[in-house]
N, C-alpha and C positions, 0 to 999 in steps of 0.2 A: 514457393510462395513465402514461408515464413524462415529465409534463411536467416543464420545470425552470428556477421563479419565480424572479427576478434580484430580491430584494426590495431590498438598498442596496447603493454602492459607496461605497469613499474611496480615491482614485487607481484603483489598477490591484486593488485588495483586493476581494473581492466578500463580500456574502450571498445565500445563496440557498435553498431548498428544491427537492428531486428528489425526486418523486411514483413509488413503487414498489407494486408488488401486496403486500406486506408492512409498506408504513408509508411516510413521509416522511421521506428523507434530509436537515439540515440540511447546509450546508456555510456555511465551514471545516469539516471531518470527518477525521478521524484512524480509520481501520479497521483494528483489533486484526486481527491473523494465525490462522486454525487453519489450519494446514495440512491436518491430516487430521482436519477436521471438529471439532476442538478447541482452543482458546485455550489453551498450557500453564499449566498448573497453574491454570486458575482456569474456576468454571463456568458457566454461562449466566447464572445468575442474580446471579453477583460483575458481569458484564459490564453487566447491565439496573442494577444497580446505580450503576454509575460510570457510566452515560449513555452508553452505546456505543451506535450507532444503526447501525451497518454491521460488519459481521467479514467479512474475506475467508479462503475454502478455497482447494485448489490440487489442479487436473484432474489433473495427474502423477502425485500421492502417491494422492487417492482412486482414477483411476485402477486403479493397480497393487493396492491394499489400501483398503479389502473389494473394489474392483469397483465401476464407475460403475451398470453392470445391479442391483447389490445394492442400492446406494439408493435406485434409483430402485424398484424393488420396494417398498419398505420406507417406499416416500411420498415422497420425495425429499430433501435435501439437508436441510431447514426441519426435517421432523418427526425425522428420522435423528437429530437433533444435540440435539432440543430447544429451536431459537431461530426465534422468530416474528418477528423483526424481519427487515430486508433484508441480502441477504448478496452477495457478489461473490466470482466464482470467476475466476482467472486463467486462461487456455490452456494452458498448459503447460511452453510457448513455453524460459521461461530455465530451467526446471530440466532441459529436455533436451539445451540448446544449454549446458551446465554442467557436462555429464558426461564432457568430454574425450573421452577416443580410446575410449570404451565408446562413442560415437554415431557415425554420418555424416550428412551432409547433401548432399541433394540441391536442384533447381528445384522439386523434387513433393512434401518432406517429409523426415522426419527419422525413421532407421531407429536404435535405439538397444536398450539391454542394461538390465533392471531394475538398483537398486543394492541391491535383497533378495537377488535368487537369479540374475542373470546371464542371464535369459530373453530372448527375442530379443521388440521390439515395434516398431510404427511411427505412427507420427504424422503426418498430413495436415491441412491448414487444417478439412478436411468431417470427419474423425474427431475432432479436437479441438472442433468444434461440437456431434455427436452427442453427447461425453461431458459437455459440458455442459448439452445439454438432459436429458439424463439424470438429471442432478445437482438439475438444478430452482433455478438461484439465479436473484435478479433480475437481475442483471450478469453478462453472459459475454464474454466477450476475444475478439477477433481472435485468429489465430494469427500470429504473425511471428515473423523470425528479429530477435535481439539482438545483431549484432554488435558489431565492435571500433569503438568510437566514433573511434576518432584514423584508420584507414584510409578514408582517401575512397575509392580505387581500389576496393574490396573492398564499400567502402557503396555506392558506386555501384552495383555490378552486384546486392550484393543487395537494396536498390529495387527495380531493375528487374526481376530474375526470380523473386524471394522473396515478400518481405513487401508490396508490391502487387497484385502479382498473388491472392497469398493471402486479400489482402484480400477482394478478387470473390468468390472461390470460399468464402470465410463468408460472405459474403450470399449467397446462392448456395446454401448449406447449410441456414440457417438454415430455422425449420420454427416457430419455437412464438412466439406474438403477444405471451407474456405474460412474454418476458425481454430486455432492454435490450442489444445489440450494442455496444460501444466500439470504434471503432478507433484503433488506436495508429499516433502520427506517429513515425517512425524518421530518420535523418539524420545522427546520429553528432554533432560537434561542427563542423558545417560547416551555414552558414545557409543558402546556396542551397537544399542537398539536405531542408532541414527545412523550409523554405519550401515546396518542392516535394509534399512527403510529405503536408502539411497542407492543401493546394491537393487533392493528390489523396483523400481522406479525408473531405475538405469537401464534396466532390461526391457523397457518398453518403448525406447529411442524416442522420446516424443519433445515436442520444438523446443519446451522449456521445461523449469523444475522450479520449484519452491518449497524456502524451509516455513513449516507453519509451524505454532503452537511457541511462539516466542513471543517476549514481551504483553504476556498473560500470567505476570504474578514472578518468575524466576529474577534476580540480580541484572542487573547489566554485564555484573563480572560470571555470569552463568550464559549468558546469551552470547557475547562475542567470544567465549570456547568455545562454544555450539559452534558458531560461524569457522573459527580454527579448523576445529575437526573436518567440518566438510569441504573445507576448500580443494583440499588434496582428494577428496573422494567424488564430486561431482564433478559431471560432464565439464571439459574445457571450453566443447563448441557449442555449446547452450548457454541463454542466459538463463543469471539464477534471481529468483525472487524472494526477497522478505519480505512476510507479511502483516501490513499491521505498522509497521515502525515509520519513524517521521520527525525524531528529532534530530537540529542539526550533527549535535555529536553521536548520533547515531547512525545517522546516514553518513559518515566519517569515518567512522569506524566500520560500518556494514564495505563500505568498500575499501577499504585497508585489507579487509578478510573475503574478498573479491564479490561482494554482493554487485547487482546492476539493476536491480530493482526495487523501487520500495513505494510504497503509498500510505496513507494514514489521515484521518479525519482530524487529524491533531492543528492544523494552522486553521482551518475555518471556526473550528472548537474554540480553541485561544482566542481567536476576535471577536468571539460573540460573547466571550467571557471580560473582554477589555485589555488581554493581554497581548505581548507581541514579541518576536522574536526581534532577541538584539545579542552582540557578541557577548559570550559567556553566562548566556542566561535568558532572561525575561523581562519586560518592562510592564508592568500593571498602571495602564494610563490613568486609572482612577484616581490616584494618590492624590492629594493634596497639594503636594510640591511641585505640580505640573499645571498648575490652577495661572500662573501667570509665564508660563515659558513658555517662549518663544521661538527654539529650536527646534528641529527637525522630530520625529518619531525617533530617528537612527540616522545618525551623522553619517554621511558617505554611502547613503542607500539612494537609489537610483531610482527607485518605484513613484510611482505618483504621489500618492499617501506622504512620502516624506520629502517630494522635491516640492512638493506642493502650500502643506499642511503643517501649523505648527502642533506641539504636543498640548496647549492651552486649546487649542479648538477641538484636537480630539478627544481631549477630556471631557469638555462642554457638550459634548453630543454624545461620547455615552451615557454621560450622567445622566443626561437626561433623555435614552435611550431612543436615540434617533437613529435613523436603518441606516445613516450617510457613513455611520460611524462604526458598524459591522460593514460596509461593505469596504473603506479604506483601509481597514486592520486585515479585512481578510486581502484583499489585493496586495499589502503589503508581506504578509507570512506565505503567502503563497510565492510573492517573489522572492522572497529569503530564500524559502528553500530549493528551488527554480536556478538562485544563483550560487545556492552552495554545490548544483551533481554540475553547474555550469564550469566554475572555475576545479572541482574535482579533474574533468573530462581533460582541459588546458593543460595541469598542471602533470598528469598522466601519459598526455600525449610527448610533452616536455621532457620526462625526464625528472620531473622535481617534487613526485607525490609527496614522499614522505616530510620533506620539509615544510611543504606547504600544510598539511596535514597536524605536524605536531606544532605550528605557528599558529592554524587556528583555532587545535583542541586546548593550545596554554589557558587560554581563560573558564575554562568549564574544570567544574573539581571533579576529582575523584576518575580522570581520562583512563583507561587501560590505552597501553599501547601492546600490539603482539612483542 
């Protein structure tokens, strides 16, 4: 059920297809964000539009509001939302260990205060697996903890008492044949212990893997060695997940150093902020200088937003903060990045990553290439 076909490589860059009870994942894959069950400002069918083949939810937020039992009454996660295609649900995991001195953590779990109404709740590897079967996605998370990448003293011990042990105890939990298990490699910025974490993860054959605890505070030039290190050490016939990440020279780089998955609340974020993805950077529609222009968002973008829409009208509408104007910036960042794992997947199958790659990381400073 959840096989996953390696169809081309060019270096360390892969294609591939992941087999879901809901549809075929291609990878390169960028998975738009609902947190609670919704992609801001844009609706299912803007999504099937622009090619999205994955959206990730988050067990914390449904969790707390409606209630993981609510959805799952209500058909589960797919019908609740309206989207038939495959969906991935995170643990919980970072937005518990997120919550500062409203949470503690223990060896056993993570006892923490809603951020609605201050309720008291708790979190275990097996409780965090239940609300996921609950939920009904094709991908469900391990639970681990996310520590402080640069502390070894502190990653060490939580390996050892946390987030492997936790590991067990989700398989362990788990119950339902017809949702895909990932475990997450943890290890902080130190190769031994991610060496290790992956060695231990490996041994549990399970459909996928994921590096967590990346782009939470460490370098870019800390995070794509992360990614080096493990290329060579994780499974060939599985796909791998970064989580968390979403820029486009990141998701560039993520697959240069063979990633095929990634998600990130970072394009709907940016358009509710006014901002938007364009080559080598960012466009802050607010500016002043776009008050009588009458070109595109982004020259040569295909999206509606910009085949449509000048930058004078999106300016005029967030200025004066009309929803027309989050929901065309977000249709737009979501198709940027939609058409960056697009022409990734082409240029891979091709023969012609690396070129295409280091042609369109030229405009962003500061690129690592491996």
């Amino acid at each position: 059920m959840f096989e996953f076909e390696l169809l081309a490589t060019d270096g360390a860059a892969r294609v591939g297809r992941f087999h879901t009870p809901h549809g075929i994942i291609p990878t390169p894959i960028f998975a738009p964000v609902g947190t609670a069950a919704t992609v801001k400002a844009m609706r299912p069918r803007d999504l099937v539009e622009l090619g999205a083949d994955l959206v990730l939810s988050n067990t914390y937020h449904l969790y707390l509001r409606p209630g993981d039992e609510l959805v799952r009454d209500m058909g589960g996660l797919h019908r609740f939302m309206n989207w038939d295609r495959p969906i991935l649900t995170d643990s919980g995991g970072f937005q518990v260990f997120s919550l500062g001195d409203t949470r503690k953590i223990d060896d056993e779990g993570v006892t923490f205060k809603s951020h609605f109404d201050g309720s008291r709740h708790r979190f275990t590897p097996a409780k965090s697996i239940a609300i996921q079967e609950n939920l009904g996605a094709d991908i469900i998370m391990m639970f681990d903890e996310c520590a402080d990448p640069n502390d070894r003293d502190y990653m060490r011990y939580s390996l050892d008492h946390r987030t492997h042990p936790w590991a067990e105890q989700c398989v362990a939990a788990k119950t339902r044949d017809d949702q895909a298990l990932f475990g997450i490699v943890q290890g902080g910025k130190f190769r031994d212990l991610r060496e290790e974490s992956a060695a231990f993860m490996k041994a549990f054959d399970l459909p996928g893997y994921a590096i967590g605890g990346l782009a939470v505070g460490e370098t870019k030039a800390e995070m794509y060695q992360v990614l080096e290190w493990m290329h060579p050490v994780m499974p060939a016939d599985k796909p791998r997940y970064l989580m968390g990440v979403g820029t486009p020279e990141d998701l560039v780089n993520g697959v240069m150093r063979g990633i095929d998955i990634f998600d990130c609340v970072l394009p709907t974020r940016l358009a509710r902020h006014a901002s938007a993805f364009a080559p080598g950077g960012r466009i802050n529609i607010r500016k002043a200088a776009y008050k009588q222009d009458n070109s595109p968002l982004v020259a040569g973008c295909t999206c509606d937003c910009c085949q449509l829409y000048s930058r004078a009208y999106l300016r005029h509408l967030v200025r004066n903060n009309e929803i027309l104007g989050h929901i065309l910036l977000s249709i737009h960042n979501v198709h940027y990045l939609l058409d960056v794992v697009r022409q990734m997947r082409e240029a891979i199958v091709e023969g012609r990553f690396m070129t295409w790659a280091t042609d369109f990381l030229a405009p962003y400073p500061a690129v690592i290439l491996p």
